[in-house]
C-alpha positions in Angstrom: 0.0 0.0 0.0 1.3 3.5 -0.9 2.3 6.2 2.0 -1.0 7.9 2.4 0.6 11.3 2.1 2.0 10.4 -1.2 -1.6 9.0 -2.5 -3.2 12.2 -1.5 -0.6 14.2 -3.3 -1.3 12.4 -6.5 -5.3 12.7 -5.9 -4.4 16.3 -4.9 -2.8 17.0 -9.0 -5.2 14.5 -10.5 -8.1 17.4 -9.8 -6.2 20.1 -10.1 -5.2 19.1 -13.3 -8.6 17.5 -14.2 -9.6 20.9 -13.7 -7.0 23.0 -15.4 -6.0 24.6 -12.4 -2.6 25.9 -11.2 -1.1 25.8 -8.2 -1.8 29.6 -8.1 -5.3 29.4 -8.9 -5.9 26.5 -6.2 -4.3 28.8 -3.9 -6.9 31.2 -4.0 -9.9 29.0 -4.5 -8.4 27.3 -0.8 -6.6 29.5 1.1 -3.6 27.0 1.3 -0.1 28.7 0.1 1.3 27.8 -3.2 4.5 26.2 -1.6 2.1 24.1 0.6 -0.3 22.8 -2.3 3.3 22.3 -4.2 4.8 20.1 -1.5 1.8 18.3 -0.9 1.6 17.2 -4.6 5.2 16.0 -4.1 4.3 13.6 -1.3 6.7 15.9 1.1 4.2 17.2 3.5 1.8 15.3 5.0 -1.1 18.1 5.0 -3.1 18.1 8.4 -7.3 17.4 8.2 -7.8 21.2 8.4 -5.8 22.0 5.4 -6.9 19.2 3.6 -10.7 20.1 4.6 -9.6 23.7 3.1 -8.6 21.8 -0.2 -11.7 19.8 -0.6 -14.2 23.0 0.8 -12.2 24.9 -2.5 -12.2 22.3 -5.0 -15.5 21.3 -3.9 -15.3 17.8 -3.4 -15.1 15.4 -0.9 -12.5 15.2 1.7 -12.9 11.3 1.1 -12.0 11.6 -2.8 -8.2 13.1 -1.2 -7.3 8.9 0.3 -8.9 7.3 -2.6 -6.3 4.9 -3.9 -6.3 4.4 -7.9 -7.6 1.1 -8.7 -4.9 -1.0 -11.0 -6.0 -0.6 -14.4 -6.3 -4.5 -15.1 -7.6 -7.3 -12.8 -7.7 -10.7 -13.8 -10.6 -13.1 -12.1 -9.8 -16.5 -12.1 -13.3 -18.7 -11.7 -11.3 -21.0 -9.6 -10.9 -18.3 -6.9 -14.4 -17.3 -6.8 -17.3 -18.6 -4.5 -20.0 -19.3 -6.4 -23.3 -19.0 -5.9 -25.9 -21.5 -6.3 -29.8 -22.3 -6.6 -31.5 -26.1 -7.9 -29.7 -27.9 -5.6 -26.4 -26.8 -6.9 -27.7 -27.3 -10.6 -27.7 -23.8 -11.0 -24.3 -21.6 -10.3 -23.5 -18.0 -10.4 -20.1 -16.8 -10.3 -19.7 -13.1 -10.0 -16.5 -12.0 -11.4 -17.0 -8.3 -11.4 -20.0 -7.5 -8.7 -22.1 -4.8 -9.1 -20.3 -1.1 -9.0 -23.1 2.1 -8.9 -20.7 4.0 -10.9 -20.6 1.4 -13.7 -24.2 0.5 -13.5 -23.5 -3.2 -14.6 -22.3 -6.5 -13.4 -20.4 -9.8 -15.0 -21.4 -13.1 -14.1 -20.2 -16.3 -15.6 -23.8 -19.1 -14.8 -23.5 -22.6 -15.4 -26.7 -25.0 -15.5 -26.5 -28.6 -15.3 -28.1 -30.8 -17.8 -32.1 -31.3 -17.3 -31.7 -27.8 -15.0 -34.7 -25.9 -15.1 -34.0 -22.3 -12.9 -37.2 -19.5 -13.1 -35.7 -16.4 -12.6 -37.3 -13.7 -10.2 -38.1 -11.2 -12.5 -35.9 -8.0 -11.3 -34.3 -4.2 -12.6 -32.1 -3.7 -15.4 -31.5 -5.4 -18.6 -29.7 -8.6 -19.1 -27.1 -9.5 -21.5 -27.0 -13.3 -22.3 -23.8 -14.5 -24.2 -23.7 -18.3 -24.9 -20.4 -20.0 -24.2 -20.9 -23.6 -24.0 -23.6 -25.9 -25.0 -27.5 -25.6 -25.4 -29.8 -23.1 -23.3 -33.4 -22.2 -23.4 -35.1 -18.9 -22.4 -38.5 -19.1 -21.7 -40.6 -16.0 -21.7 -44.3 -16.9 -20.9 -45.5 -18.1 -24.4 -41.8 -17.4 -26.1 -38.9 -19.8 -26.3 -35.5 -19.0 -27.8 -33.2 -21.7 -28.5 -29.4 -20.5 -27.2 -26.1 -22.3 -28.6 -22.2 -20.9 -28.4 -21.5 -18.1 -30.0 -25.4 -16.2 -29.6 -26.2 -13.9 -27.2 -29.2 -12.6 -26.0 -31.1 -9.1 -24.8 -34.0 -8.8 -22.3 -35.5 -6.5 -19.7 -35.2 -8.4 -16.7 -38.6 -7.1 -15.3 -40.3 -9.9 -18.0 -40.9 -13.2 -16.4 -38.2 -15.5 -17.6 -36.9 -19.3 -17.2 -33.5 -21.2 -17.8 -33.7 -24.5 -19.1 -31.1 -27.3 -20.1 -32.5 -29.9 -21.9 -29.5 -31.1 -23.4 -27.0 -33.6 -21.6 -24.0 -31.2 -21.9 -23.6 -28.4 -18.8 -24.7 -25.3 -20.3 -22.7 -21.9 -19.5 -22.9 -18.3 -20.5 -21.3 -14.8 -19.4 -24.3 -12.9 -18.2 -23.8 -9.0 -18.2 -26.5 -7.3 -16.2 -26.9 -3.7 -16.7 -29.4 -1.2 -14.3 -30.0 2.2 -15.8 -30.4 4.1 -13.0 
């Protein structure tokens, strides 16, 4: 884990910056010197809560966003290290290699149906996106059956009433991308 003092020095350019603002012009909006907002950037001064509560009040934004540590910009999710979650007496797995984020909106699931599985889904919010990967899958929608194989991929609001069915006497799988508007 990185010094804190050097992650909010990096926070504390990443707005300034974001905002096109220089150090003299942060200055002013905060009421923090010019040699302290300059030091503080550089990791060298560890600024106290007051002064950093001056930065945010400025900047106007929240004294929280000044620890945030940047998230690695790749993350590989192994299935093998994920708990997976399951329904049908274990006929029916879920596992959720990228949970749901409010900023994103969406979530990544890879399900897995045994064969002669038959799961009826709770309708629900959002949309789903269905992306065969292996072997047969049928969604039922009331009167309305689509036949899925690898390689399709299917769209649906999740508030219809649905079923997954496996009549085939392969496991079935697909990535499942489920994506909530507001």
């Amino acid at each position: 884990m990185e010094e804190i003092q050097h992650i909010i020095g990096n926070n504390l350019m990443k707005f300034r910056k974001q905002r096109g603002f220089s150090l003299d012009h942060v200055s002013e909006l905060t009421g923090v010197s010019k040699a302290m907002l300059a030091q503080i950037e550089k990791g060298k001064s560890s600024p106290t809560v007051t002064t950093l509560w001056k930065i945010a009040n400025g900047l106007n934004i929240s004294f929280s966003e000044f620890i945030k540590e940047d998230k690695p910009d790749v993350r590989k999710v192994h299935i093998g290290d994920l708990n997976a979650i399951t329904d049908d007496e274990e006929q029916y797995r879920v596992y959720p290699f990228f949970p749901y984020h409010p900023e994103k909106k969406f979530e990544i699931y890879i399900v897995t149906l045994e064969s002669g599985c038959v799961h009826e889904a709770k309708t629900h919010l959002g949309e789903e996106y269905l992306l065969m990967k292996e072997g047969e899958l049928t969604i039922k929608f009331q009167d309305e059956e689509h036949l899925l194989s690898s390689g399709d991929a299917l769209n649906f609001m999740g508030n219809l009433s649905h079923s997954y069915m496996n009549t085939s006497a392969q496991p079935a799988s697909f990535f499942l991308l489920m994506y909530y508007s507001e």
